[in-house]
C-alpha positions in Angstrom: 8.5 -17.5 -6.8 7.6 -13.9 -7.9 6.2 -15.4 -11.1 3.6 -18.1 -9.1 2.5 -14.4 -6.8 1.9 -13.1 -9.9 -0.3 -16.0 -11.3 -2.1 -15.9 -8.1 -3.1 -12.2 -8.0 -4.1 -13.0 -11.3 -6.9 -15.6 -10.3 -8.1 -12.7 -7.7 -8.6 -9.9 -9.9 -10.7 -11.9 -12.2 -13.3 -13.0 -9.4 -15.4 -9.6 -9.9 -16.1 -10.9 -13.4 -16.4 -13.7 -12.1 -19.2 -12.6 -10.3 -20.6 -10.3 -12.9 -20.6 -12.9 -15.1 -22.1 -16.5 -12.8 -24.5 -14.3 -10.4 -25.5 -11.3 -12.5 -25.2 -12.5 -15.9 -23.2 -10.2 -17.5 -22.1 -11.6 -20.9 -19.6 -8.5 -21.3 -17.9 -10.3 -17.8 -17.7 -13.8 -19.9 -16.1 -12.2 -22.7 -13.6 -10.6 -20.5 -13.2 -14.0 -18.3 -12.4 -15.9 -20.9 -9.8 -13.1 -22.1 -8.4 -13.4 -18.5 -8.4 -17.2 -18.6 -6.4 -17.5 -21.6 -4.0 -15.4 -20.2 -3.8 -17.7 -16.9 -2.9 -20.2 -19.1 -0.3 -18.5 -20.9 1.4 -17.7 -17.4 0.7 -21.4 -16.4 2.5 -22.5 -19.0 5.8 -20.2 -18.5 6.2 -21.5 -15.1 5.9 -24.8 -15.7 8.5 -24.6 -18.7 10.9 -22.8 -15.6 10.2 -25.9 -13.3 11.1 -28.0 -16.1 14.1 -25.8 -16.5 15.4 -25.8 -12.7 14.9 -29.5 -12.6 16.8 -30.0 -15.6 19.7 -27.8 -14.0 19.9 -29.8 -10.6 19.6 -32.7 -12.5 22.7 -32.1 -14.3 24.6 -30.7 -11.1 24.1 -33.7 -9.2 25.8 -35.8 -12.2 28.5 -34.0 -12.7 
């Protein structure tokens, strides 16, 4: 759980380049958004290998 609060603080501190970059056209802000979304897709990915994990471990408790 501590990992997806993580993720989602994340998305909110990149909404000022967000902003710098869509409504004042900042290309600096693009270069740092794209930074920041390559790294939300990096944590993405880590939880979704953990759900996988936990799923595999009930999985396997409930046959056993």
């Amino acid at each position: 759980m501590q990992k997806y609060q993580n993720l989602v603080e994340f998305v909110k501190s990149l909404e000022t380049d967000v902003i710098k970059f869509y409504e004042k056209g900042q290309a600096a802000a693009g270069t740092r958004l794209r930074k920041g979304l390559s790294e939300l897709k990096k944590m993405a990915q880590e939880i979704r290998n953990e759900i996988q994990e936990v799923k595999a471990q009930r999985k396997a408790t409930k046959s056993e």
